[in-house]
N, C-alpha and C positions, 0 to 999 in steps of 0.2 A: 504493500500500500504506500503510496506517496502523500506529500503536504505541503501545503502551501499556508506562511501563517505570514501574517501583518497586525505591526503595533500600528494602533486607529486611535482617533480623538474619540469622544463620547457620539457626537453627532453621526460620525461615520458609522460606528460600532450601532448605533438606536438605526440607521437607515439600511443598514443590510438587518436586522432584525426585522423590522416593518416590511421588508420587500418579501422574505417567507414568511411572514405572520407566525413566528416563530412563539412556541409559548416560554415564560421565565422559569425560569427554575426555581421553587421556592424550599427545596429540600435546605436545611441549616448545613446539612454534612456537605454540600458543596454552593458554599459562598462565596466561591471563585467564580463557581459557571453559571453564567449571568446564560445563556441559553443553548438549545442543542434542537438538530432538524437535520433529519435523514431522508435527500430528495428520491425524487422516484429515478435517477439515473444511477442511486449510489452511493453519491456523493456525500458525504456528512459534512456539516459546516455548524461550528460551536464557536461562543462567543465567549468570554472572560474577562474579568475583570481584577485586578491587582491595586495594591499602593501608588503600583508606579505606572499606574494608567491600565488601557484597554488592548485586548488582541483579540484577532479571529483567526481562525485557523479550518479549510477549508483539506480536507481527506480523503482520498478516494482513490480511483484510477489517472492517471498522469492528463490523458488528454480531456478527461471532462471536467477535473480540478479544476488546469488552465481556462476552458472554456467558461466556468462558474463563476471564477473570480474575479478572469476579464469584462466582466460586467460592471464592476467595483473598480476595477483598479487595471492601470496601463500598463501592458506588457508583465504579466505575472511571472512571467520564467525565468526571466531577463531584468527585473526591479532590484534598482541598485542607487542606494543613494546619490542624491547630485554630488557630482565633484567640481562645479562651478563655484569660479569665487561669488561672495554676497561683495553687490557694487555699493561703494559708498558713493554719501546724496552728490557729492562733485562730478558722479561720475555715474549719473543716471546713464540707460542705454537708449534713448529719447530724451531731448532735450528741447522738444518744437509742442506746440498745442497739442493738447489734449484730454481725454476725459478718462476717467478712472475711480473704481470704487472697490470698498473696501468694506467688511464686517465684523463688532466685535459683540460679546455675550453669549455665543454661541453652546461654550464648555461651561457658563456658571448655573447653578441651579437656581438663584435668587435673579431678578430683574428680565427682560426680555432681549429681544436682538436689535439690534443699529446698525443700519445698513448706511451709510451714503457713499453719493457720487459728487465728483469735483471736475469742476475744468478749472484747465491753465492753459494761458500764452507763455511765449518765451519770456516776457518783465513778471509773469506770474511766480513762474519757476527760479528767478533771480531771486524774489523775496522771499519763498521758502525756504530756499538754500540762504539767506541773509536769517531765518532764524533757527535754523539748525535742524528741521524738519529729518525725518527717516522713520523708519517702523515703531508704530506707536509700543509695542513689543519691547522694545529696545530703546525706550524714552520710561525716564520716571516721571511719577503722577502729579509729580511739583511742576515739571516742563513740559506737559502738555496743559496743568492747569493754566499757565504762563502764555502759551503759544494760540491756545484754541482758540480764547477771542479773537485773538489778532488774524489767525484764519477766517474764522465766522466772520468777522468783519467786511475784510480786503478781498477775499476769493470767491468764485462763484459754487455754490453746493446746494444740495437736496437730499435733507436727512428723515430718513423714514425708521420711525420708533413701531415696533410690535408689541405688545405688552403679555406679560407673560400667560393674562386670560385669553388674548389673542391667540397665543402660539397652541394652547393649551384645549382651544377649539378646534382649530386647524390640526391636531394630532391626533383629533377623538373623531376628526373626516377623515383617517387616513393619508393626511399630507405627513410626508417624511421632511424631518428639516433642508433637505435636497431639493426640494421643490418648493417647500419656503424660502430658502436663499435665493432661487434662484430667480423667481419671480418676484422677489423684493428688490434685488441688483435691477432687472431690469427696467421696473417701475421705476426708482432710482433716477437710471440714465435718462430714460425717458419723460419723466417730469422736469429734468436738470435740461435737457434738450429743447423741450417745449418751451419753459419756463423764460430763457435767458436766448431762445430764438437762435440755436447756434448750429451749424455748418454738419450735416449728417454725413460729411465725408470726414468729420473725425474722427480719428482711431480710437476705440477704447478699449483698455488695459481694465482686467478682471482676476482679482486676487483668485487663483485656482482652486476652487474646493472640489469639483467636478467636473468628470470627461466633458469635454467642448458638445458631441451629440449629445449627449443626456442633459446636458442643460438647456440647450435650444430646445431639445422637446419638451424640458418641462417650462420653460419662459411659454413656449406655445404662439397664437398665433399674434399675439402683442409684442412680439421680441422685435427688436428697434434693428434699424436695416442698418445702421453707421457699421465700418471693419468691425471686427473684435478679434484680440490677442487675450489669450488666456495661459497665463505663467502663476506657478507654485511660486509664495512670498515673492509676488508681484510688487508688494512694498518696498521690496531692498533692490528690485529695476527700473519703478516708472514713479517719479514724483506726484505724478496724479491718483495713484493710489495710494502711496504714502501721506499725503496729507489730507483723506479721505480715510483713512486710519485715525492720523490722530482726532480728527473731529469728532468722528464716532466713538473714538473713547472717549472726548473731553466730554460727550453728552451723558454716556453711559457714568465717569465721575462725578457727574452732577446730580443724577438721580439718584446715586447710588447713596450720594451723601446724604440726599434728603427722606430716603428711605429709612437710614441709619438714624437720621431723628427722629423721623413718625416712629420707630421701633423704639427708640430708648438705647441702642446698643452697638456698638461695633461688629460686621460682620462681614467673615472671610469670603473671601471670590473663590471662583471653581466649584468644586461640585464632589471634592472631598470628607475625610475624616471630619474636619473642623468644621465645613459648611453642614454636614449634618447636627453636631453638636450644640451652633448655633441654632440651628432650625427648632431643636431640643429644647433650650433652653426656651424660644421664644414660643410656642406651640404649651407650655406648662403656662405662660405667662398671659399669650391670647386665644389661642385656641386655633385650630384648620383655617374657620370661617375668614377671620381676621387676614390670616396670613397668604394663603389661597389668590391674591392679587398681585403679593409679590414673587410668588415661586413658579415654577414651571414644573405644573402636577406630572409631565410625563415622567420624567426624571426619576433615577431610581432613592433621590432622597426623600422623594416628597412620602412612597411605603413603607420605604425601608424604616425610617426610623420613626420609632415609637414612645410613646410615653412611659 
């Protein structure tokens, strides 16, 4: 028997679960394996979950494995981490107009998703590079507190908030967070296009979370007709999704803090140990009902832990 396994974010790991309607595993003797499903070719594909993030691990015979997983992921046989360098912001790989976007809240179990899209001209990209702009990832939350205005201000952008009752609807239809990003990017572009009246022969740069076909088909038939280039940490090649980055987190900062008030308490991001404990603590304090607005019931914090 051969295997094919890959370490996944949470989103990824919850969208190949959703696509077999895979059932959970609620047995205690295995708290690692978040699911398992044996297709009619054979094939077994189990999901797992660790300290140290998520894997899938797909079993079977060689050639229906590879067929299985290329579903999910590009070149299964062949997948080999990039050996390119990460471009710094001087030395973007476009440096002329353009549009680009970008999404953060994805992996945390508290708050929803924020999607925006940005244009830039070439004096656009002179001043992000003038404030030091690059992967909001790789910026601390003091210097995007710092920088976001002065984006929000000076550049053009269109930021679209989901809130976690939102997402939370859209999970219980069946949409995989796959085809929530991907129709939020593209509304995105396309209200940032409409909005500010600009040139459909601009290129747009799209942080890659999913195969180029599978996104078009889940954007559907509102997918905006401008190029698209679709590059993994898109933020560390095109300025225009880097600072479509940091906005989306400066917004997701903003609420996060204000959440943090309405609750009374300090609480961790992700969708870990700690975020459940908080959850814990704040679920003794208000109760499901209360809280139910700020979480993302799909998520496995929102069962897992209990009173």
């Amino acid at each position: 028997m051969d295997y094919i396994k890959y370490k996944v974010n949470e989103s990824k790991i919850l969208e190949i679960k959703n696509f077999y309607r895979a059932k959970t595993i609620t047995d205690p003797k295995q708290q690692y394996h978040m699911f398992f499903i044996k297709l009619d070719n054979g094939v077994v594909v189990d999901g797992f979950t660790s300290k140290k993030g998520y894997s899938v691990l797909f079993s079977g015979e060689k050639r229906k494995i590879t067929r299985e997983a290329s579903l999910f992921f590009d070149d299964p046989q062949t997948q080999k981490p990039s050996k390119s360098k990460v471009k710094i912001p001087d030395g973007w790989e476009d440096d002329k107009e353009q549009i680009g976007s970008d999404e953060v809240g994805v992996g945390d179990f508290f708050q929803g998703f924020y999607v925006c899209a940005v244009y830039l001209n070439e004096d656009d990209i002179k001043y992000i590079n003038s404030l030091g702009v690059m992967d909001s990832k790789k910026m601390n939350d003091a210097k995007i507190e710092q920088i976001g205005p002065l984006l929000e201000k000076n550049i053009k952008k269109f930021l679209v908030r989901i809130s976690p009752n939102k997402l939370t609807e859209m999970h219980n239809k069946n949409w995989s967070t796959h085809v929530t990003l991907s129709q939020t990017h593209n509304f995105a572009q396309e209200q940032l296009i409409k909005k500010y009246d600009l040139n459909k022969k601009v290129t747009v740069y799209i942080d890659q979370f999913e195969k180029e076909a599978i996104y078009k088909k889940y954007a559907g038939s509102r997918l905006i007709k401008n190029p698209l280039v679709f590059r993994t940490k898109g933020e560390s090649y095109f300025p225009s999704v880097a600072a479509a980055s940091v906005i989306a987190r400066y917004e997701f900062l903003r609420d996060w803090k204000k959440m943090e008030a309405e609750l009374g308490m300090t609480i961790p991001k992700g969708a870990g140990s700690l975020a459940d404990k908080a959850y814990k603590t704040l679920l003794k304090k208000y109760g499901k009902e209360k809280l139910d607005p700020y979480v993302k019931r799909f998520f496995r914090n929102y069962t897992g832990v209990k009173c």
